[in-house]
C-alpha positions as CSV (number, residue, x, y, z in Angstrom):
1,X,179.3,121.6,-25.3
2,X,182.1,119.3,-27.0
3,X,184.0,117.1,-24.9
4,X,187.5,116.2,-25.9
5,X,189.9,114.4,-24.6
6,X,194.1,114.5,-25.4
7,X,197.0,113.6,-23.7
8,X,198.5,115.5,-21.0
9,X,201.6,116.3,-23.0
10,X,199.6,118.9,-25.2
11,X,198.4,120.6,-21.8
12,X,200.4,123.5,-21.8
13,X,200.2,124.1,-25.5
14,X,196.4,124.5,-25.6
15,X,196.1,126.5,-22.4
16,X,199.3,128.2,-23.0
17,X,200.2,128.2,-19.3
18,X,202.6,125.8,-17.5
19,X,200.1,126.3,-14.1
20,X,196.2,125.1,-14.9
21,X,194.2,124.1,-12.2
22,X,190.5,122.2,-12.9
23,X,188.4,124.7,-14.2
24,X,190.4,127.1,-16.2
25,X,188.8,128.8,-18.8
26,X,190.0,130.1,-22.0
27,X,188.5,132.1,-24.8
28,X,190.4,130.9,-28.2
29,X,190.5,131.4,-31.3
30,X,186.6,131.3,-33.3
31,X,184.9,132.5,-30.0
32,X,184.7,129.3,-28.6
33,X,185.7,128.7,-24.7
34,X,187.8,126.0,-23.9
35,X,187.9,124.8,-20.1
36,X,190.3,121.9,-18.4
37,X,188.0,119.3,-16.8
38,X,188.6,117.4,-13.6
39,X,191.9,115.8,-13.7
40,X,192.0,112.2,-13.9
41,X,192.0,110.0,-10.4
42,X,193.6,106.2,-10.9
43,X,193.5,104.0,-8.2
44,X,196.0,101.3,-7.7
45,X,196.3,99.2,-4.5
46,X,193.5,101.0,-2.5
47,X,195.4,104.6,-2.6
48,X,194.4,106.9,-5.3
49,X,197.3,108.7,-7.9
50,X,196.2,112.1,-8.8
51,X,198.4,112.1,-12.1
52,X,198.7,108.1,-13.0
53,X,196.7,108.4,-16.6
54,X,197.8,110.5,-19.2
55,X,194.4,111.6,-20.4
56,X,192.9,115.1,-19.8
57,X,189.4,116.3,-20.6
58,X,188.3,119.6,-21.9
59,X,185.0,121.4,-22.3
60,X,184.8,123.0,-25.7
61,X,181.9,125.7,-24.7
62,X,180.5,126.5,-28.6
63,X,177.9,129.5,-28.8
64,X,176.0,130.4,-31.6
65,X,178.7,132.8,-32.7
66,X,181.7,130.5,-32.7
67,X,183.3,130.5,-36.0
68,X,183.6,126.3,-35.8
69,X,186.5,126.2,-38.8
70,X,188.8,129.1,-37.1
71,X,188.3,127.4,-33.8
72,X,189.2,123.5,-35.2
73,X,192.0,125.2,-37.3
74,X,193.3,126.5,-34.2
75,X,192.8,123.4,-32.1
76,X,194.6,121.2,-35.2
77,X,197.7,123.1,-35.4
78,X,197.9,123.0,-31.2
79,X,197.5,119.4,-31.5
80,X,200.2,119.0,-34.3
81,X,202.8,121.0,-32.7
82,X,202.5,118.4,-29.6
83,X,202.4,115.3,-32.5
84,X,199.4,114.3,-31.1
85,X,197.8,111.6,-33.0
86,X,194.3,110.9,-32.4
87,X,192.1,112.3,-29.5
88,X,188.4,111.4,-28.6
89,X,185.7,113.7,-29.1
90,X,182.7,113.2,-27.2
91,X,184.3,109.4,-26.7
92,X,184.6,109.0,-30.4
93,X,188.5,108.1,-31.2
94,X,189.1,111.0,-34.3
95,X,192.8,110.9,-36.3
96,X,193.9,114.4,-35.7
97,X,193.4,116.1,-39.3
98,X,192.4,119.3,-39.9
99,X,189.4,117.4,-41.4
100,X,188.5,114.6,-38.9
101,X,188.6,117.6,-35.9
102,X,185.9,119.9,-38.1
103,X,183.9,116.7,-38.4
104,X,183.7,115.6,-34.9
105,X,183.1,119.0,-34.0
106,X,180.4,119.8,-36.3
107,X,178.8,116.4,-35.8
108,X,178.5,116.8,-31.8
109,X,177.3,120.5,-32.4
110,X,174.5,118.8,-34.7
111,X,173.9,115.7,-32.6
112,X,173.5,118.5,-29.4
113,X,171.1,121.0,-30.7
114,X,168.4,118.3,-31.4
């Protein structure tokens, strides 16, 4: 599993759904299933604001039959439609570029199967 995470603003686009509650799942494009992780919990002056950060976390759920370059081609051009500049995958900070996102992606697909 790849963890990635991207602002809020590019939400909708990925899911392409204006309501996603925790958990959604989503097959996309290269087989892989992408689903929205908890949403963020800030908490200023002992009271807690459900939508204060602007970071959101996905679960990138990659099977032996994902086609890894359809499914980062797909996430890229997602990400560039929202001008999205850099997101963190698996808490490493990655330039979004159709090359840095296949990196990343291959590189925590290598780093979990050992």
């Amino acid at each position: 599993m790849v963890e990635i995470e991207f602002p809020i603003y590019a939400l909708t686009g990925l899911f392409e759904s204006t309501k996603i509650p925790t958990g959604t799942r989503r097959e996309v494009p290269g087989s892989a299933i992408i689903e929205l992780g908890p949403m963020p919990v800030e908490q200023r002056d002992n009271r807690f604001a459900y939508d204060a950060a602007p970071i959101l976390t996905m679960f990138v759920h990659i099977g032996s039959d994902v086609a890894v370059g359809l499914f980062t081609a797909w996430l890229y051009d997602k990400l560039k439609t929202a001008k999205v500049r850099r997101i963190k995958i698996n808490r490493r900070s990655i330039e979004v570029t159709p090359e840095g996102i296949l990196k990343a992606v291959e590189e925590s697909i290598e780093v979990g199967e050992q």
